[in-house]
KOLPAKE-148177 format. One record per atom (N, C-alpha, C): residue in one letter; z, y, x. Coordinates in steps of 0.05 Angstrom, whole numbers, plus 5000, padded with zeros to 4 digits. Layout:
! KOLPAKE-148177
AZYX ...
***
This chain:
! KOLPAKE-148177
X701327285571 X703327505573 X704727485600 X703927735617 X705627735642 X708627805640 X710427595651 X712927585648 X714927805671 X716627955666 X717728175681 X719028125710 X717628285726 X718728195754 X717027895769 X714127865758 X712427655767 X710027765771 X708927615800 X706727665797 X705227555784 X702927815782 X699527725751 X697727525781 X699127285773 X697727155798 X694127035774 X692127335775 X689427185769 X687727275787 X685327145785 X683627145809 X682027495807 X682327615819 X682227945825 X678827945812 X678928135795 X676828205782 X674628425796 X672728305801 X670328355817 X668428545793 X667728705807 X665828925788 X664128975802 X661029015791 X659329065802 X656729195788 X655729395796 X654829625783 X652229355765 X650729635750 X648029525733 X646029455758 X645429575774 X642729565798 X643229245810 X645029215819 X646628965834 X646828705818 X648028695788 X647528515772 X643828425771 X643228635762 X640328635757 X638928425778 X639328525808 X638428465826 X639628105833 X641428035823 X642327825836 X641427535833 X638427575820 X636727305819 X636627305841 X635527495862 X635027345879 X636827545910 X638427345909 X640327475926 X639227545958 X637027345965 X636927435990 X634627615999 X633427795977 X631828065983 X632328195971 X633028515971 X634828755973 X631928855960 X631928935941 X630329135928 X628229305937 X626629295934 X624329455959 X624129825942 X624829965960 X625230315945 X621530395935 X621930545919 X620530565899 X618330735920 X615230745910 X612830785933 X612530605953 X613630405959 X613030235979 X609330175972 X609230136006 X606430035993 X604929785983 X603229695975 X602429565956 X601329295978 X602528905969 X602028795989 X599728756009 X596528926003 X594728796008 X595129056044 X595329176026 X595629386055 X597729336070 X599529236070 X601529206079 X600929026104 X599928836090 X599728636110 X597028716129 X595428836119 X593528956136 X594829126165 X596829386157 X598329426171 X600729336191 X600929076175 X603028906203 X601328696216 X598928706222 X598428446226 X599628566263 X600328346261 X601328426300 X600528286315 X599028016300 X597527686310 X599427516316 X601427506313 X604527356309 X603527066286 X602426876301 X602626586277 X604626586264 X606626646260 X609126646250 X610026686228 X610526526206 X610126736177 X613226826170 X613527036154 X615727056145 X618426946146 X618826786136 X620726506140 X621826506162 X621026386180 X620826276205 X621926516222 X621426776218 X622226986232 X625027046222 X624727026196 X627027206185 X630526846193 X629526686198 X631326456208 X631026446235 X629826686257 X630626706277 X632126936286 X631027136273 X633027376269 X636627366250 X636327156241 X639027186228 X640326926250 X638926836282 X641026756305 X641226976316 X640227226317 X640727436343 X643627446341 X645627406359 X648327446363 X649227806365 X647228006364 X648828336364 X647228416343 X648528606329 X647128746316 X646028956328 X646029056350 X644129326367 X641929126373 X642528856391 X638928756387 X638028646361 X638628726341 X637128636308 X635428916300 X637229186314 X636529466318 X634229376334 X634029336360 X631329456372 X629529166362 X629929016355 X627828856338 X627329006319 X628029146299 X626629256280 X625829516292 X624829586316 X624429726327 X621229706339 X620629396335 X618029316352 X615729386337 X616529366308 X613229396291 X614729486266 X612929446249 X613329556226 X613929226211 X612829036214 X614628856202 X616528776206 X617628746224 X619628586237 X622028786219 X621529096220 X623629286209 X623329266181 X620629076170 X620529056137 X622428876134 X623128666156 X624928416149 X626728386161 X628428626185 X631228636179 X631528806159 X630628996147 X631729116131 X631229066098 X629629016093 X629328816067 X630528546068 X630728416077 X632228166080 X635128146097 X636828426094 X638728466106 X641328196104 X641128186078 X642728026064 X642727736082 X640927686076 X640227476089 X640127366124 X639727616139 X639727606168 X643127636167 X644427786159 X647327736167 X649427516153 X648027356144 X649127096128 X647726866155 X647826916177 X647326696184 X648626396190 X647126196208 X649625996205 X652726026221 X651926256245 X654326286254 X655226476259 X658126586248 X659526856254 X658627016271 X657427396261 X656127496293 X658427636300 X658627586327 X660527656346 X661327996344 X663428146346 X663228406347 X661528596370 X660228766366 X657828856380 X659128906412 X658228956433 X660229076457 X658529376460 X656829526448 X655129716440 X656129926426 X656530166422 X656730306407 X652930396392 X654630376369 X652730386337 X653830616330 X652730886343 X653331106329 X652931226292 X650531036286 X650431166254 X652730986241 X654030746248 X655430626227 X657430896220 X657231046231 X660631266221 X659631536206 X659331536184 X658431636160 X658831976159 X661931926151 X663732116137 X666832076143 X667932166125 X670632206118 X670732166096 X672832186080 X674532266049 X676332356058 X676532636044 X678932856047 X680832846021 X682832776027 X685232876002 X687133056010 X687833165990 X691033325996 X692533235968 X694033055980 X695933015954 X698633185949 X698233495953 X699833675951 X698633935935 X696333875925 X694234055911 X695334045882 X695734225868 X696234165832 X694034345820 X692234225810 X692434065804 X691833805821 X692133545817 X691433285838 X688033295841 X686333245858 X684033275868 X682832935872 X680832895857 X680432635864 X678632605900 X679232355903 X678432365940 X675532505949 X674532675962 X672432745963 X671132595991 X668932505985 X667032456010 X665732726027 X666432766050 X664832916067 X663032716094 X660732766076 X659032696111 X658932786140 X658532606156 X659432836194 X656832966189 X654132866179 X652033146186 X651533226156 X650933566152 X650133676132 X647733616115 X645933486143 X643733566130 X643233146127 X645233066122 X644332806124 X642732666097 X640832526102 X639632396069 X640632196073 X643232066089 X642931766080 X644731786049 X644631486032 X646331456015 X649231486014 X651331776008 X653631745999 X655131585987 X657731445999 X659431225983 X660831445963 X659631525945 X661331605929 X663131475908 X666431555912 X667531405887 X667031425863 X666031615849 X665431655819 X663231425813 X661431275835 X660231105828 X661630855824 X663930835831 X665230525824 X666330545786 X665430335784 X666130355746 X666730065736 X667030015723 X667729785710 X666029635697 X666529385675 X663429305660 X663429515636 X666329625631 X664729855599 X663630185616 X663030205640 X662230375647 X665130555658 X666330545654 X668930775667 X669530745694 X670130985697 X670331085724 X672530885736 X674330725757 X675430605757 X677430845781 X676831005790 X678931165808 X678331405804 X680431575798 X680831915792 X682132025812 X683032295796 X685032525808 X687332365817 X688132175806 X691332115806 X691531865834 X688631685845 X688131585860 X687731585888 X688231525900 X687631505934 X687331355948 X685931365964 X685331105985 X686931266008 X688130926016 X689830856034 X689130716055 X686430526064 X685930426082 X682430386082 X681230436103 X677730376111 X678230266135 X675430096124 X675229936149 X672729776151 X670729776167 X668329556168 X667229636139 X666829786133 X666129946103 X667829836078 X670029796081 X671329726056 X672429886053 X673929976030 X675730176028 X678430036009 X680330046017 X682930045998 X683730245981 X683430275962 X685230555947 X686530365917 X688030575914 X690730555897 X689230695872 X689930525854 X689430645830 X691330735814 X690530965798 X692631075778 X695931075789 X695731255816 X698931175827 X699831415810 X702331205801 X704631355788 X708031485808 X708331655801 X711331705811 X713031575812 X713131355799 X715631185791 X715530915803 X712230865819 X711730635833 X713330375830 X713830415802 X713830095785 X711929925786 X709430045784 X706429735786 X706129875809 X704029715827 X703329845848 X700129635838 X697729765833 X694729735823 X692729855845 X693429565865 X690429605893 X687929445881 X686629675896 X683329535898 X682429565929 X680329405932 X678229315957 X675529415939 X674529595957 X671429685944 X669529715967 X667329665961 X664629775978 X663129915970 X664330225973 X663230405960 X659930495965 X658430305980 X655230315989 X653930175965 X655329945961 X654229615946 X655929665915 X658329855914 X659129875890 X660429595876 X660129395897 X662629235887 X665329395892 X667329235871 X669829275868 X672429055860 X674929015880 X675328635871 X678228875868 X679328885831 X681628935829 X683728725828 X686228795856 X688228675855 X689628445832 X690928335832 X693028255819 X695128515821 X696628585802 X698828845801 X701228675811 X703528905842 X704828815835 X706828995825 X708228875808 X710129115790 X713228965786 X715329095783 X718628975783 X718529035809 X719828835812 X721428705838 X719728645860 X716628645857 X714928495870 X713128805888 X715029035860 X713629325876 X714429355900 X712329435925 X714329495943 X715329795950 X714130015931 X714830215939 X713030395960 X714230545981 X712530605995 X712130366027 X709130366030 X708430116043 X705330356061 X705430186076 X702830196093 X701329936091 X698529906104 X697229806095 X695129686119 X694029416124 X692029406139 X690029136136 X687729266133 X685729076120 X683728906136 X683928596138 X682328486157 X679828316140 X677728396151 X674928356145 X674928046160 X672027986149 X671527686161 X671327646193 X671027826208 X670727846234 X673427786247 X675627976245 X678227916243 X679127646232 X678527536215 X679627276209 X677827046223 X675427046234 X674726876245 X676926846276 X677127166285 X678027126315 X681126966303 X682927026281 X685326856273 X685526576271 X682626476264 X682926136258 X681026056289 X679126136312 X679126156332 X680826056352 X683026356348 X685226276372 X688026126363 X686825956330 X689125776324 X691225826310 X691326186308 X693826266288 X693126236257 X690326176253 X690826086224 X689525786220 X688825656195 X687725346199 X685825376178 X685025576174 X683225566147 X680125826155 X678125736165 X676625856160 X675726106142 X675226396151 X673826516114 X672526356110 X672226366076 X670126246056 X667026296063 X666826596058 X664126736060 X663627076081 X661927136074 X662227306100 X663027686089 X664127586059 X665927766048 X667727826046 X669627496055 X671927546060 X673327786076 X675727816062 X678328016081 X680927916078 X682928006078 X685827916077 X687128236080 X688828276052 X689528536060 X694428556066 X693928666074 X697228586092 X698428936093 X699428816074 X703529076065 X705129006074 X706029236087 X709029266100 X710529536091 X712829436077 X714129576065 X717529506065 X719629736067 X722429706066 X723929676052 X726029386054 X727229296036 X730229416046 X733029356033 X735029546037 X735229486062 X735029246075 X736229216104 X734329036119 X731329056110 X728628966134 X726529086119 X724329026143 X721329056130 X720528816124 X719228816100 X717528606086 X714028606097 X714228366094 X710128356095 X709728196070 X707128336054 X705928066037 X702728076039 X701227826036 X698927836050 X697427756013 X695027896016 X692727805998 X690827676008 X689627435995 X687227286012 X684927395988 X682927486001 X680027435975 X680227265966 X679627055990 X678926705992 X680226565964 X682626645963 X685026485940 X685326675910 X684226985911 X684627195902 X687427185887 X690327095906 X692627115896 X694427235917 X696127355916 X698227385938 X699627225949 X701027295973 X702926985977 X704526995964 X705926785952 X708226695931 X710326975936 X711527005964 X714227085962 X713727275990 X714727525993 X714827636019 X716627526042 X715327656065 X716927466090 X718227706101 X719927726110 X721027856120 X721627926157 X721228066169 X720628166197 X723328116213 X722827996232 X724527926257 X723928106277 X726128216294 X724828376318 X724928646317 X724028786293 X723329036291 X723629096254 X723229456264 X724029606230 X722629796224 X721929816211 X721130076206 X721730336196 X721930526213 X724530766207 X722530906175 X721831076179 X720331226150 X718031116151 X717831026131 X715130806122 X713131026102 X710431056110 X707931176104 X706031156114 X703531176095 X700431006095 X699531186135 X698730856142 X697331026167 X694330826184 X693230896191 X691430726203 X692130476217 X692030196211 X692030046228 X689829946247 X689729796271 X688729676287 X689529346291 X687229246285 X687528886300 X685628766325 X687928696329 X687328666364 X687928386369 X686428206376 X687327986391 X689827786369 X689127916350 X691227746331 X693527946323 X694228116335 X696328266327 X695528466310 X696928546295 X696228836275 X698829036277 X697529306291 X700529426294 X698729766286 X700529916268 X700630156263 X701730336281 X700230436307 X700430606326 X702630916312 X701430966291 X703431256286 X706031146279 X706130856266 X709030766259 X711230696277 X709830556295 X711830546324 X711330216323 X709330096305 X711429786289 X708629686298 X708829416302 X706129196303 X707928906300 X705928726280 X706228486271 X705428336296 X707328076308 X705527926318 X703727636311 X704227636293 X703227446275 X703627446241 X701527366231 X701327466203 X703127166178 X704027226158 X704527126141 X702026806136 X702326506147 X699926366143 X701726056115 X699525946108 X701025656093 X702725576113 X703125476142 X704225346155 X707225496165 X707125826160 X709025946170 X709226286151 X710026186132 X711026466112 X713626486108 X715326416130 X718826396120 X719226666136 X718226756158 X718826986176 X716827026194 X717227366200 X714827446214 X715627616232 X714327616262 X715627716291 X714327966289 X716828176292 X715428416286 X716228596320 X715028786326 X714928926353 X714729206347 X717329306362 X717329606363 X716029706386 X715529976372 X713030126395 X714730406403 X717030446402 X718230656403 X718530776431 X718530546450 X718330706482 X715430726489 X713330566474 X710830586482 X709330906471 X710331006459 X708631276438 X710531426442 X712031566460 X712431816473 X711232056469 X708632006463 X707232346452 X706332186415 X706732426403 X706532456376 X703432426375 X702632576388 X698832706386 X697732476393 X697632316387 X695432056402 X694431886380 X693431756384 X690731576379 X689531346391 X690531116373 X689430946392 X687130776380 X685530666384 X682930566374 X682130316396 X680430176379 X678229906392 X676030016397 X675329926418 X672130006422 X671229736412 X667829756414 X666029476404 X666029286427 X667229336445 X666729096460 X669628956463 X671829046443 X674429006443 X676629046459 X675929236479 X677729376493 X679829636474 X682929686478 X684029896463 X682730066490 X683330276468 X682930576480 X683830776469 X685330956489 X687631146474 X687131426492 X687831546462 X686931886458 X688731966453 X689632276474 X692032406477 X691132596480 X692032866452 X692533066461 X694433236486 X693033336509 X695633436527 X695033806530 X697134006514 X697434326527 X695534396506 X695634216482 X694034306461 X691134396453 X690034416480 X687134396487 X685834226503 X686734066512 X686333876530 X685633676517 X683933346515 X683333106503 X683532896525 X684732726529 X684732566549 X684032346539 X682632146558 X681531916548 X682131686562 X683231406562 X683231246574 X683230936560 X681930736584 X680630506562 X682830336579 X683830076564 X685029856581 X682329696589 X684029626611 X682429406632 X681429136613 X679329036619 X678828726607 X680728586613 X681428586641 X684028386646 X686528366644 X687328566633 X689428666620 X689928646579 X687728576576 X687128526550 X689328386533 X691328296540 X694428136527 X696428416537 X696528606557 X697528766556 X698228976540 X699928936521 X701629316500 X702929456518 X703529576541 X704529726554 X703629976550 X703730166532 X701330366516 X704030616529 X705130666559 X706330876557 X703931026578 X703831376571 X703231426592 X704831746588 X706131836620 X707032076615 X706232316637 X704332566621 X703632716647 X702832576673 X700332456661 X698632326686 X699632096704 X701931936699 X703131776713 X703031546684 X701631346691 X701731136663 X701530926680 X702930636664 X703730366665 X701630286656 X702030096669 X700029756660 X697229766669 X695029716663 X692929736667 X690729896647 X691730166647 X689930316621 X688130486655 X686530516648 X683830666665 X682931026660 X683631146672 X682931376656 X680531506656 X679431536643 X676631636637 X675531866641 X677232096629 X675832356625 X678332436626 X678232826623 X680433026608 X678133166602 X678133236578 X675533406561 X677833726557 X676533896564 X678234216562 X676334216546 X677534226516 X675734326496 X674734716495 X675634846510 X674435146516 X671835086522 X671334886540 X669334876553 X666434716545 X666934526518 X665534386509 X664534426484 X666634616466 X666634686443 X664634866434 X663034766418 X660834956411 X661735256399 X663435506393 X664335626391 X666335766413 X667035996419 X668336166453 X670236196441 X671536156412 X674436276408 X675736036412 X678036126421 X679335936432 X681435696420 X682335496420 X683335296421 X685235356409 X687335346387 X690535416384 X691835036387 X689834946365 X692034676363 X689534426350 X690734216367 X688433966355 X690233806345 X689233626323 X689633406304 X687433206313 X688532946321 X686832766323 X686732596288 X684532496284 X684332396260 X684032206249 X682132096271 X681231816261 X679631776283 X679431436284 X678031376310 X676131086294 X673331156293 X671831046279 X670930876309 X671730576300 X672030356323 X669030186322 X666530196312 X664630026321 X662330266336 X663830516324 X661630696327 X662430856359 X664830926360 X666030986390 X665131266375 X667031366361 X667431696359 X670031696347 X671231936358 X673332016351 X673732286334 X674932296308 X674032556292 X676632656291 X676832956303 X679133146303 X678833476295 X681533546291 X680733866271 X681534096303 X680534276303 X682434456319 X681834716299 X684434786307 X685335036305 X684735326320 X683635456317 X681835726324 X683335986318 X682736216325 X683836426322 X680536596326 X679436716295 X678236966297 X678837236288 X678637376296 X680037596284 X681937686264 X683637526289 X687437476275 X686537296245 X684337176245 X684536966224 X684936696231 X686736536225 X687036286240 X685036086218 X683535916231 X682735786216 X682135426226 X681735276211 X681834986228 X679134866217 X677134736236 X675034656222 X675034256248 X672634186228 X673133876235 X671233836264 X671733656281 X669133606311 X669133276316 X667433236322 X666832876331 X666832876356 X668432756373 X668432686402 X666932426416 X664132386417 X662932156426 X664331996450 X665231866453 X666831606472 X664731666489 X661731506485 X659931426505 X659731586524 X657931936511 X657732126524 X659732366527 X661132286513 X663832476521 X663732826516 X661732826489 X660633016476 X661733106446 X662333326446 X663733476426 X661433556403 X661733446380 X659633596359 X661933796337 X659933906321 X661333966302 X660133736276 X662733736259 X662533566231 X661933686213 X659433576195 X659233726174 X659234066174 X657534106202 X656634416207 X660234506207 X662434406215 X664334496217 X665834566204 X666334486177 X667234566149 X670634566150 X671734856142 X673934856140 X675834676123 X677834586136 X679134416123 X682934546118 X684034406105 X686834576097 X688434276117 X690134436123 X692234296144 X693734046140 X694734086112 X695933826093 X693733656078 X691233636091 X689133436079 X690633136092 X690333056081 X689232746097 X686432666091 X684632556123 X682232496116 X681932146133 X681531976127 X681131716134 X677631776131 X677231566161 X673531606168 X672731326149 X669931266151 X668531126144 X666431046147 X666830766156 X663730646170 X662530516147 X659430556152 X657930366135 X658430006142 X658829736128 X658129546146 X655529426157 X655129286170 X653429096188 X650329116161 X650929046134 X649628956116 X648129256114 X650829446107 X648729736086 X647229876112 X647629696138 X646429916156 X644329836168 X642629576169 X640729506168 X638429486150 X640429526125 X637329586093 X637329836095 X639730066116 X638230296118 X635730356134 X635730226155 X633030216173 X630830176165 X631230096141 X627530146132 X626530406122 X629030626113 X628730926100 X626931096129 X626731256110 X625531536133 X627131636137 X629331646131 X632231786138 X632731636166 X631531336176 X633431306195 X631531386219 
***
């Protein structure tokens, strides 16, 4: 019996569909899709005269240090792409952490999920893909369920944070945000690890949110700010910040421990004025919510949970319209709407890389940010009517695209549809053939991870 005003400190209950159970004799080959061909031909067709058998390959491909060269290896023959992508599991479990790509990996960035939590009736989250005509596999939520089969997120649900293909959403949020009931899901793989609730005293109300994957926590125990290794290459750590009468609180979840920390810590340095869900970014150890004004400089660890150094961004974010994002090779890079049709782009310097000096005003900017481009969307935009107003949206960070809405005027009809802005080439698409969207949506992007995007390479879709 959970006692009032405590946390349900039990180890977060992991769900995982029928296909996945089934499959988990043998964890390190991924299911081969149905028609494959039959072994005798198979091997007829790969022979490439490679002495090398299976084994031996697939324990040299799981050292390649990038995932773009694991891409053009499965690019060389037809086996090599039978065994990154059948033995996905297994090439990204290798013995040592793979480094984050310095490449943009354009298919990791899927889709979106669009909500409007101002719709009545409430709308459960919808997935939209960036292309129409795409066959890859949809993360759809109606596929996450429990072991008696039920749906585990509805109408009344929302996700609050993606990242490296995880998703955070809230279950069953109530008005009265007495319990507060998070989950971590992989809506590709259909696992699902529900929270511990916290409810009383332990609620925090309204909170933002930012979720670090095992990549992130290697660079933390790395550069020394934490002492504990991830476990496995599943790990994350998910980190709330939320307002108490007179500070901001942090409390951290480990997979690793699947408990919360005992007690919240409370923020030195900085506050947070109106607290609401927004994209975070981790950088170099810090985690700071660009639309909030606020960044952590160090996280809640065993050696130091009494207080936490918090940093205001209030002279740095001068324009409302912006966007800031990581590229893959871990440089920030920040996106400013300027005159409402305009996109400006600029990357910080490598050497500047400990630098937050994130001001820039009407073409005169501090510190070492580089400027890249000004994109006049008139001129790029696949459509001649013109420009009224852009929304930046989301900045999908392994893939280097940036997804934003503009605003149009056709015959005195105002209407707003969605566009992807490629970093690399500095190319405007439309999303999802350009599908109108309503103004009060919120849409958070979504990347596939490292894992669902190499057992895609064996499809004809890729």
């Amino acid at each position: 019996m959970v006692q009032p005003y405590e946390i349900q400190t039990m180890v977060p209950v992991r769900r995982r569909p029928a296909a996945a159970a089934a499959a988990a004799v043998h964890p390190k080959r991924l299911k081969r899709p149905a028609g494959a061909e039959p072994a005798g031909l198979r091997a007829l067709d790969e022979d490439d005269g490679l002495p090398l058998c299976d084994e031996i390959l697939l324990l040299i491909m799981s050292l390649v240090p990038d995932t773009a060269d694991l891409v053009r290896c499965a690019a060389t023959c037809r086996r090599c792409r039978r065994l990154v992508s059948s033995d996905a599991a297994f090439v990204c479990q290798g013995s040592t952490p793979r480094p984050r790509s310095d490449r943009f990996i354009r298919p990791l960035a899927i889709g979106y999920y669009k909500m409007n939590i101002t719709a009545a009736p409430l709308e459960e989250p919808r997935f939209v893909p960036l292309r129409s005509n795409s066959r890859r596999r949809q993360p759809l939520l109606v596929d996450l369920v429990d072991d008696d089969g039920r749906q585990i997120l509805d109408a009344s649900s929302r996700v609050v944070a993606s990242r490296n293909g995880l998703l955070v959403a809230e279950i069953g949020r109530t008005k009265s945000g007495c319990v507060l009931k998070l989950c971590v899901c992989n809506p590709m793989s259909g696992e699902v690890d529900i929270l511990p609730h916290l409810r009383g005293r332990d609620s925090p109300g309204s909170y933002a949110c930012a979720l670090l994957t095992v990549d992130d926590l290697h660079d933390l125990y790395n550069c020394g700010e934490d002492t504990t290794p991830p476990s496995s290459p599943s790990s994350y750590r998910l980190v709330l910040i939320y307002n108490r009468r007179s500070f901001t609180a942090v409390r951290c979840f480990s997979s690793d421990t699947g408990l919360w920390e005992p007690a919240e810590a409370p923020v030195v340095g900085a506050k947070v004025g109106r607290m609401r869900p927004h994209a975070a970014i981790i950088h170099r150890g810090v985690v700071f919510w660009p639309r909030l004004k606020f960044a952590l400089w160090w996280l809640p660890t065993a050696t130091n949970a009494d207080v936490v150094k918090g940093i205001s961004m209030h002279a740095s974010f001068a324009r409302e319209q912006s966007l800031l994002g990581l590229l893959p090779d871990g440089r920030l890079c920040w996106v400013q709407v300027v005159n409402g049709d305009k996109i400006r782009v600029f990357f910080l310097e490598q050497a500047a890389a400990d630098n937050l000096s994130l001001r820039v005003d009407d073409g005169i900017f501090e510190g070492c940010w580089a400027w890249q481009r000004t994109i006049r969307l008139s001129e790029v935009m696949p459509e001649s009517s013109p420009v009224m107003a852009v929304k930046l949206r989301w900045f999908y960070e392994r893939s280097g695209v940036v997804l934003f809405t503009a605003e149009r005027s056709r015959r005195f009809v105002y209407e707003e549809r969605c566009y992807t802005l490629n970093l690399d080439t500095m190319e405007v698409e439309k999303a999802n053939g350009g599908e109108p969207v309503d103004g009060d949506t919120d849409m958070l992007g979504y990347e596939i991870d490292q894992l669902a995007f190499l057992a895609s390479l064996g499809t004809s879709a890729s």
